[in-house]
N, C-alpha and C positions, 0 to 999 in steps of 0.2 A: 475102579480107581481112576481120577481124575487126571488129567495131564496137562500139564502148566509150558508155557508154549513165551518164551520170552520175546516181545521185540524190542529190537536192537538196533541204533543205527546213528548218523550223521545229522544235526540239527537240517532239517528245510530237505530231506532225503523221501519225504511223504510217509514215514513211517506212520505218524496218528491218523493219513487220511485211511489209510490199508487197516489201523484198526478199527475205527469207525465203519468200513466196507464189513471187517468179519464179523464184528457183534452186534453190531445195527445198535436197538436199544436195551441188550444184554447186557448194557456195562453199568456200572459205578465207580462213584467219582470219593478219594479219602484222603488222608495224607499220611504219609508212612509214617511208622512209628516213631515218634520222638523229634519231629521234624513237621515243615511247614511246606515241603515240597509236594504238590500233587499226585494222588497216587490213581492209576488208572486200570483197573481189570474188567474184565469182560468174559461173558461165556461164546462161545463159537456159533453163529447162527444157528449150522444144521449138527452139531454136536454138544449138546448141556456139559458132559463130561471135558471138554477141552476148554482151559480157563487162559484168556491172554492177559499178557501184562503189560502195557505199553509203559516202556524206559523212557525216562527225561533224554534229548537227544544227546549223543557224547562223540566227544572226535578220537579220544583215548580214554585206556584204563589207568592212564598216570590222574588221578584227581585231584584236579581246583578247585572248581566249582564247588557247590550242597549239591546239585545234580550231580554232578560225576561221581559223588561219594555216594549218592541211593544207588547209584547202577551200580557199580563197581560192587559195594555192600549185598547187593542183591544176586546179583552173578554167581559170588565169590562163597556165600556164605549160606544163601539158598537154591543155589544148584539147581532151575530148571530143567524139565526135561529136555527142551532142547531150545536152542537159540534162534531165531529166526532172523536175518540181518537182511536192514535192507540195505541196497545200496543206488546209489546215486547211475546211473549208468551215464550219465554224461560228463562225471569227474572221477569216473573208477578208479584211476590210481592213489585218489586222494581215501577214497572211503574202504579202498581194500585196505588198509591201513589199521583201521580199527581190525578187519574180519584178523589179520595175522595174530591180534592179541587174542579175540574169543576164541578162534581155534586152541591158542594157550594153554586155555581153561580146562580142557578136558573134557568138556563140556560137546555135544553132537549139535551140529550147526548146520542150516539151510542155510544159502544165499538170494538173497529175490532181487534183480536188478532191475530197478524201477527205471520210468522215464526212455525207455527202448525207443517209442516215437520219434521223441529227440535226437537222439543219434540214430536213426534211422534216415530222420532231416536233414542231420549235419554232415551227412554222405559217409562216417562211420560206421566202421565194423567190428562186430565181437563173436568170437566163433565159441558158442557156449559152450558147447561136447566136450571142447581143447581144454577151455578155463576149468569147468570144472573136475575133466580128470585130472588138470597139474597142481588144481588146488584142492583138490581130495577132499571134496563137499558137494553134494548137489545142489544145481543150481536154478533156479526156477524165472523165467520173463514175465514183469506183469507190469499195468500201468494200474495204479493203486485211484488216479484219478478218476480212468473208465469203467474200473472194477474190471477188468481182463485178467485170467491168469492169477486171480486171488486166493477162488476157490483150491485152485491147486497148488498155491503154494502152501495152503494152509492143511492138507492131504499131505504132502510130502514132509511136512513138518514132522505130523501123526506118526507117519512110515517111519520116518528116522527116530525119533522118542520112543518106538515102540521096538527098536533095534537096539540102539542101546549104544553104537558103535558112536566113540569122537571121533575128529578128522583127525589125518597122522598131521601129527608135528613137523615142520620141518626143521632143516641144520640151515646154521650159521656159518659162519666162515670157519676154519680150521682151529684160531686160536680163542677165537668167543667160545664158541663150543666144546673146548676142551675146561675153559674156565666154569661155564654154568655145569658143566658133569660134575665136578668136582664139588659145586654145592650143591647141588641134588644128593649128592654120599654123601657131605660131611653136617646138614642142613637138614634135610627135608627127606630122610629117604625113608621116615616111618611113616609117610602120609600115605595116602591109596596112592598108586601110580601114575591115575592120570590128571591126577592134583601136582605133583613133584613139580613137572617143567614152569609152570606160570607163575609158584613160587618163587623158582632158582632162579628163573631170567628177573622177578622185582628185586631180590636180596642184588645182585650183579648191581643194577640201575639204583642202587641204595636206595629203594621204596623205602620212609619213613615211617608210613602205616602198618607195612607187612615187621619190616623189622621191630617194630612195636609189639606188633601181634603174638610173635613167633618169640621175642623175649631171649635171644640164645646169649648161649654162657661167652664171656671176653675173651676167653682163648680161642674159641671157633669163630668170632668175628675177626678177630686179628688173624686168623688163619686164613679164611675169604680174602680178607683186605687185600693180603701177600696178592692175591690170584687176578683183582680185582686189577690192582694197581699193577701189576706185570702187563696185562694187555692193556692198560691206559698208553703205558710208556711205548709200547712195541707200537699201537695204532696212533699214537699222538693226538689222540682227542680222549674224552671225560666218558663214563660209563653210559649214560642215560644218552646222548650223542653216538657212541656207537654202537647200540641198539635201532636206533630210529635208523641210522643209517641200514643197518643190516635189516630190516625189516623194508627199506625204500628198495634195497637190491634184490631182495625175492621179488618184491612188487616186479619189477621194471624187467627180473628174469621171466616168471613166467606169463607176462602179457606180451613178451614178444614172440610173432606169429600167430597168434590168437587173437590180437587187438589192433587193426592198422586204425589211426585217424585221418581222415582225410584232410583236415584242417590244420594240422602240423605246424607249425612256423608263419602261419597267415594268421591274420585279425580276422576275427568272428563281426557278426553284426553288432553284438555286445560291448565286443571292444573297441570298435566304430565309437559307439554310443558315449564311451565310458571316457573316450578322446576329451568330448567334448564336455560331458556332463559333472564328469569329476574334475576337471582343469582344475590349478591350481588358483586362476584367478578369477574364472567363470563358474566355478559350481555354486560358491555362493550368492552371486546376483539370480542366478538360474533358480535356485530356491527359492528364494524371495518373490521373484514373480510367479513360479506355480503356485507358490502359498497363496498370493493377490489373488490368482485367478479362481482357484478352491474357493477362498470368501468371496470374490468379486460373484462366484453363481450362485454360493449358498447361502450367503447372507445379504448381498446387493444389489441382486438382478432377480433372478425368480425367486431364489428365498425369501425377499423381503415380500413381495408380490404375494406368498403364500401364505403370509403370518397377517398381512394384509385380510386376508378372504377369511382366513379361520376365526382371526378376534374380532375383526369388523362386519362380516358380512355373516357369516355359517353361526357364530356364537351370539354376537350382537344384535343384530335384527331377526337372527330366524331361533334360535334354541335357548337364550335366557327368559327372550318376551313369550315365548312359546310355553314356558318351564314356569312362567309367572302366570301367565293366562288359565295354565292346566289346572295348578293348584287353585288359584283362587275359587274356578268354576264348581271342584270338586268341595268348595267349602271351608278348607285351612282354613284359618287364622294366618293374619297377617305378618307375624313373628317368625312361624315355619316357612310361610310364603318368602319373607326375607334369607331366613335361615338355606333354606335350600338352594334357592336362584343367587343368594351373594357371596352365601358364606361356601358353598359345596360345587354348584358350577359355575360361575364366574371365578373361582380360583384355580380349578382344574382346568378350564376351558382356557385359561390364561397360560400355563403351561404347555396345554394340548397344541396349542394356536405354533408352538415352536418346533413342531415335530415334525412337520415336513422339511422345514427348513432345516432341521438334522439329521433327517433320512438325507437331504441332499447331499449334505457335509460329508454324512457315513460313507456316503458311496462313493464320493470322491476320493479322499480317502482310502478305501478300499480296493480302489483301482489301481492307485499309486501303488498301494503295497502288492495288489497281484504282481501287478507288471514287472516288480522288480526296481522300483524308481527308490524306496524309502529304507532299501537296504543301503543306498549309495549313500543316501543322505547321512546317517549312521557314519558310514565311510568319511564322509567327507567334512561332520561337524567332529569328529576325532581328531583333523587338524586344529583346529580349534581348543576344541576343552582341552587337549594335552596341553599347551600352551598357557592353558591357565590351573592346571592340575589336576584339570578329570580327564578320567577314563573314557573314550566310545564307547564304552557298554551303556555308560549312564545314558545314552542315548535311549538304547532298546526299552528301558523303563518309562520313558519321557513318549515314545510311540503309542507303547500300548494303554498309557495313560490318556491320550485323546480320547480314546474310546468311555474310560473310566479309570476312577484313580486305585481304587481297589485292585485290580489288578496290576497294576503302572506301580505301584508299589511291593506288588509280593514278587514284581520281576527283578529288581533286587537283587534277587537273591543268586543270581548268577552270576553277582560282582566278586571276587576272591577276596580282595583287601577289603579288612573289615571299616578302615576307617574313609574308604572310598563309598561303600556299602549304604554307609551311614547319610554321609555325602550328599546320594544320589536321593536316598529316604527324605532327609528335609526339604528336599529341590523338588522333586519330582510334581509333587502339587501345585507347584506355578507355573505347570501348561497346562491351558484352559483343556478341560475333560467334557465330556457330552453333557455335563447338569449344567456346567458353567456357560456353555454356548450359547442357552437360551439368557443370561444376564447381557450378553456381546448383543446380542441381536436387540435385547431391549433398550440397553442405551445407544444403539447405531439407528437405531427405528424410529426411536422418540426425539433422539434432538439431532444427532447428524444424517437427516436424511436418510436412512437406510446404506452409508457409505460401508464399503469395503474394506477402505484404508483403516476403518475402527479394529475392524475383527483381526486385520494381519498385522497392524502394529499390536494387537493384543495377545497373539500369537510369537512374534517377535520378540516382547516384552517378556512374557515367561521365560524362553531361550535364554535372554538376557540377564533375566536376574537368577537362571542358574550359572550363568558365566562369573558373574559377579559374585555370587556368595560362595564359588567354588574358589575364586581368588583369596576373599574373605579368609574362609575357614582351613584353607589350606596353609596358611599364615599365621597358625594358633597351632599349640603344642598339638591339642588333641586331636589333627588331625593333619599333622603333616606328613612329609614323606612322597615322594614319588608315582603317580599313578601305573596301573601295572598295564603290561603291553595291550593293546588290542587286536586280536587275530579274527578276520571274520572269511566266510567265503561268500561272495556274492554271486548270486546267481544270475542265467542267462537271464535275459529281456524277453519277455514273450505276452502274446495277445492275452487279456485279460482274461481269463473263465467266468464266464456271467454264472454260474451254480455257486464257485465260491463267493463272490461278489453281493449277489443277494443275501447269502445265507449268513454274511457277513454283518454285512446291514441290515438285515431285520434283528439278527442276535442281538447287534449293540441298540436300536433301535425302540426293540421289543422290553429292552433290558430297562431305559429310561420311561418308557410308558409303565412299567410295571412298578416303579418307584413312583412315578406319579402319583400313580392310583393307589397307592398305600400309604405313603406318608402326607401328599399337600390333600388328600381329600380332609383326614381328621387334624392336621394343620386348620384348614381355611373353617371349621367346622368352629376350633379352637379362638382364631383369630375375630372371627364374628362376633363369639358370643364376647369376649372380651372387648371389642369394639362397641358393643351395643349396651355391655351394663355400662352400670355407674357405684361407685362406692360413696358419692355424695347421701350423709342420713339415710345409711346404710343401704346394700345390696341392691337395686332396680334396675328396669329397665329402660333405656333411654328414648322417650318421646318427643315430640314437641311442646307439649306441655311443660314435662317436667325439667328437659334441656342438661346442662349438667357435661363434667367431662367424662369420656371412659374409662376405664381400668386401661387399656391399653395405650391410652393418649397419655396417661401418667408415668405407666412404665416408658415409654418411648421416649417421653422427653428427660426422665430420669439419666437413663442411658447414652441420648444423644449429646448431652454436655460432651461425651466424650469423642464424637465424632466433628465436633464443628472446627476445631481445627484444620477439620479435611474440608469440610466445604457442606457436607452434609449432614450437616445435626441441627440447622433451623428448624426443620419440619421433624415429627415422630415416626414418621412410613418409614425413611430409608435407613434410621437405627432399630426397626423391629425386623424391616425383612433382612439386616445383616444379620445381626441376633441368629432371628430364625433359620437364616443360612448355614449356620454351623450345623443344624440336623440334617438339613439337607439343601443343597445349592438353588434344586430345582425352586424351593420355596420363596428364596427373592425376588423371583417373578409372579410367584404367588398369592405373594402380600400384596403387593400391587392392585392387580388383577380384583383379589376379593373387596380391598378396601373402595375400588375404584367403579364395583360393578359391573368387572369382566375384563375393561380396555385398560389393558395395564401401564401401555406406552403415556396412554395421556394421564395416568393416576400416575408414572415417575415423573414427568415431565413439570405435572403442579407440584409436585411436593417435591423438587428442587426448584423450582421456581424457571425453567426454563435456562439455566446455567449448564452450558457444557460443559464449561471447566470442573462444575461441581459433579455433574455427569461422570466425565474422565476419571477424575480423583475417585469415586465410585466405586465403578467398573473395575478400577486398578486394586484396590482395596479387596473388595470383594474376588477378587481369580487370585491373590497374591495371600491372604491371609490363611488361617486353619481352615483344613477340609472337611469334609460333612462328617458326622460320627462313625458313619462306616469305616473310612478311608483312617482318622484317627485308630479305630481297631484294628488296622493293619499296621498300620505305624507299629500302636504298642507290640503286634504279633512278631513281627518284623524284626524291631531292635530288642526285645525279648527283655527290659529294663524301664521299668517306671520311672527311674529320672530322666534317661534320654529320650524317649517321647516324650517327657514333659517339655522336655530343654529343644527338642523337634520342633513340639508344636507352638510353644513359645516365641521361638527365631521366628517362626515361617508369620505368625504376628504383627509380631517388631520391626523387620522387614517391608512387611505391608504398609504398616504406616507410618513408617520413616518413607516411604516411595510417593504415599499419597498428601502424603504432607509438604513433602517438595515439590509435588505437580501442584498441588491448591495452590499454595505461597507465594513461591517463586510466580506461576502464573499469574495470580493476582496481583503481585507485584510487576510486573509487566504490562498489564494494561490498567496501571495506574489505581487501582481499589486494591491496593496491597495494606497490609497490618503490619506494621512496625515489629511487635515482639512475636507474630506470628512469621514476618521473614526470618528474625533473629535467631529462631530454632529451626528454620528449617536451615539455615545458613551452617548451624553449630552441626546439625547433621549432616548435612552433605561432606562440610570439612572432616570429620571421622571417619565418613565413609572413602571420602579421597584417600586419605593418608594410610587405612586399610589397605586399599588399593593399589598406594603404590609405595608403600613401605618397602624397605626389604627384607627379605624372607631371612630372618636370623637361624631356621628351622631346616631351610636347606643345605642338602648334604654338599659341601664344597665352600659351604660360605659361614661355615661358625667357627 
């Protein structure tokens, strides 16, 4: 018989690195039932029979979150053999907090106190023998990142599952505890017994879920209530308040003597750090320039240099003419010889050519978040979006959507309010994601020089127009209301770890190349042939002889009617590679690329005619409008409503070119090649968009 081993813990506590350490490549990846949150189990390296289950991370058993609700759900209602918790050993009082409710449960609990190193550094002390005889659980040291002490936390798990014993319970103050007895006998006292206490302590804290569950009759809640509200009035504070409170005073009892810090009442390095980084009037200039400096290496100084060598020199001169030379020798035809060299690597090698240049990005990037820099950011753009009715959480969405939007959108899902949720869903896509990077780097390559300043105003610019349509839409029935608090814990500052680092950057890395090579190969395969026929007296192939337009040169200029307003719909290239962007982003560089012969900067650069305004307008378009179909199928997963994805991907649109239409416009209008009724609409937009903006909010609580 198998034994199910839950872990358990504090977001950023290394619980997933510790299950990764046990199962290696014994796990699989699902999503709980009925639900979109990721479900992670694994079998035990050295034992098949022992099945882990890594929990979404939770700070309580009170649930906000869709995460807190799978754990809680899972705890509560599938009963592990025993709980494995980890905990944080550098903010233990914060994370034994959670351990007081799983003891609750009834449920047999290990405690693993990660990060020991740390406070080991920080001249801290924890006398484990003491903690764990007052907290009546065994207690186990490991560093989940060295893999130290894993092995046997994961042994001591077994031992305790295979005992059977929960940790005792402990008492509350005199008049909590005579109140939660009382609902244990008048409530819950047909449950098994070591189910009653976690019961009686949610019925106390008016759990809405439990008292849902449990269904009891109106004279035994009016009976409670009596009990309820007797120690509200004697302790002068609210139920669920003095709970937390009486579970902060076990805490704070039994770590004394057991737990001295050394750092007491002193600023850490962190908070040295935190002085100056989170300021209220420096963190933002502070961001802005490490942004610069992230694209100033990755896309303007070596990056450019390295897309340089791949499209010009490695694909250009040595592996197209190489790739043409091969075939012809071997006899092709000249069709395939085109076909292969224009349509399959010169569109791939056009993409490929952007990959180092985003391995560099990744890794920067990746650094920030090791160290601890982009948790602050999170922190510190909260001042912010509250101000204009989002949440910091919508931040967390917004991070991991750099990497990709597919994920940056199912993060989400840790927002509580749904109409914030929703919010963060339509926004999220106008920060440029790894597919989009390679468009930055193409319009910074081909007409500004390879500048910096492109990539971080276009970085900025996403921020921005979720600032903006969070003002927007917050301003409209359906989505008004209040953003809900944001609580995070930031962690300490510390030296990068080059193993996550890498492992990081090759994942998202590996992730874009894999896309590549699946979708713009039979793209550019696509884009060829369509390039090359002709529907002129019927169906051929296009010679010099016979000359003639393409099917694709019809379609494009069909289409781009609708982009000349932005600046780019004289030419057919930059309305098929938007088109085609919607499958996938990577492909706008790909059209390029194929139609151009490989060098894609100089195939955008003629087919805008050498305009960077029409460039900008572009680029803006393209990172601001609908995301690739992937990213769409999370949308639709996400908001779980076929009209609101519609009405998602719709905005994110309209949006787009309502932005890029007042960058064309108005800019052309500025340096004098302006259009009359194309100012007049960008004019009529803007003014809607202002008056959005600084309307007032009739929808605000205090102001109707």
């Amino acid at each position: 018989m198998s034994i199910k081993i839950a872990l358990v813990g504090n977001p950023n506590s290394g619980k997933t690195t510790l299950f990764n350490a046990l199962t290696g490549m014994n796990q699989y990846v699902g999503n709980w039932p009925g639900v979109t949150v990721e479900k992670k189990e694994g079998r035990l390296k050295k034992n098949e029979d022992v099945v882990l289950v890594d929990l979404p991370g939770i700070y309580s058993l009170s649930p906000y979150t869709l995460e807190e609700v799978v754990a809680r759900n899972f705890l509560v209602e599938e009963r592990p053999d025993v709980i494995l918790n980890i905990v944080d050993g550098t903010n233990l009082e914060r994370n034994l907090y959670l351990t007081t409710q799983l003891i609750e449960l009834g449920i047999p609990v290990v405690i693993a106190i990660n990060m020991m190193d740390i406070v080991e550094k920080n001249g801290d002390k924890i006398d484990i023998q003491e903690l764990s005889k007052r907290i009546g659980c065994k207690i186990v040291v490991i560093s989940a990142l060295k893999g130290t002490g894993v092995n046997e936390a994961a042994d001591i798990a077994v031992e305790v599952a295979n005992s059977k014993e929960p940790a005792p319970v402990y008492n509350y103050s005199g008049v909590v505890e005579h109140a939660i007895a009382h609902i244990e006998e008048a409530a819950v006292h047909h449950m098994p017994e070591e189910q009653q206490r976690w019961y009686a302590v949610k019925i106390f804290e008016r759990d809405k879920n439990v008292l849902e569950e449990l269904n009891l009759a109106k004279e035994k809640l009016e009976h409670i209530e009596k009990d309820i509200l007797l120690v509200e009035n004697k302790l002068d504070d609210d139920a669920e308040a003095i709970i937390i409170n009486e579970r902060y005073l076990y805490i704070e009892n039994i770590l004394k003597g057991c737990f001295n810090k050394k750092s007491l009442g002193r600023l850490t390095m962190s908070d040295k750090i935190d002085r100056i980084v989170t300021n209220r009037y420096l963190a933002l200039p502070i961001f802005i320039v490490i942004m610069f400096l992230v694209y100033f290496i990755s896309i303007g100084s070596i990056g450019d240099w390295t897309v340089g060598f791949m499209n010009d020199t490695l694909f250009g001169e040595w592996i197209i003419p190489a790739t043409e030379t091969f075939f012809t020798n071997i006899g092709c035809q000249g069709w395939l010889v085109s076909l292969i060299s224009e349509g399959i690597v010169s569109g791939f090698g056009a993409v490929l050519g952007f990959v180092p240049q985003l391995m560099i990005l990744f890794l920067l990037l990746s650094i920030l978040e090791d160290c601890g820099y982009m948790s602050r950011v999170a922190f510190i753009l909260d001042r912010m979006f509250r101000k204009f009715g989002l949440s910091g959480k919508s931040f967390i969405p917004m991070l991991v959507a750099t990497g990709c939007g597919v994920p940056g959108i199912m993060a989400s899902r840790t927002i509580e309010q749904d109409r914030d949720r929703k919010i963060t869903i339509m926004t999220t896509g106008f920060i440029p994601c790894g597919a989009k990077t390679p468009i930055i780097g193409l319009v910074a390559g081909a007409l500004f020089g390879g500048s910096a300043l492109v990539a971080t105003s276009a970085y900025l610019l996403g921020v921005t127009a979720v600032v903006v349509s969070g003002i927007m839409l917050k301003k409209t029935k359906l989505f008004a209301g209040d953003p809900a608090p944001f609580v995070m814990e930031l962690p300490q500052y510390h030296a990068p770890i080059y193993t996550n680092i890498l492992r990081t950057t090759w994942e998202r890395g590996w992730g874009f190349i894999k896309r590549a090579g699946s979708v713009i190969v039979a793209a550019g395969i696509i884009i060829w042939m369509l390039n090359h026929l002709s529907i002129d007296n019927g169906i051929k192939f296009i010679t010099e002889e016979t000359g003639g337009k393409s099917i694709l040169e019809i379609l494009g200029n069909a289409v781009s009617v609708i982009f000349r307003p932005l600046g780019f719909g004289d030419n057919f290239e930059p309305a098929v590679a938007t088109i085609l962007g919607l499958v996938a982003k990577e492909e706008v560089v790909g059209v390029f690329g194929t139609l151009s012969g490989g060098n894609a900067e100089m195939g955008f650069n003629l087919a805008l005619n050498g305009s960077r305004l029409a460039g900008m307008s572009f680029m803006v378009f393209n990172l601001l409008c609908a995301p690739c179909f992937a990213a769409m199928g999370a949308i639709r997963r996400e908001m779980n409503n076929w009209k609101w994805s519609a009405g998602a991907i719709a905005y994110m649109c309209v949006f787009a070119y309502a932005v890029s239409l007042m960058i064309y416009q108005f800019g052309s209008w500025f340096s004098g090649n302006g259009n009359l009724i194309g100012t007049i609409f960008a004019s009529v937009v803007a003014i809607f968009m202002l008056y959005m903006l600084f309307r007032k909010d009739k929808n605000k609580i205090g102001e109707r």
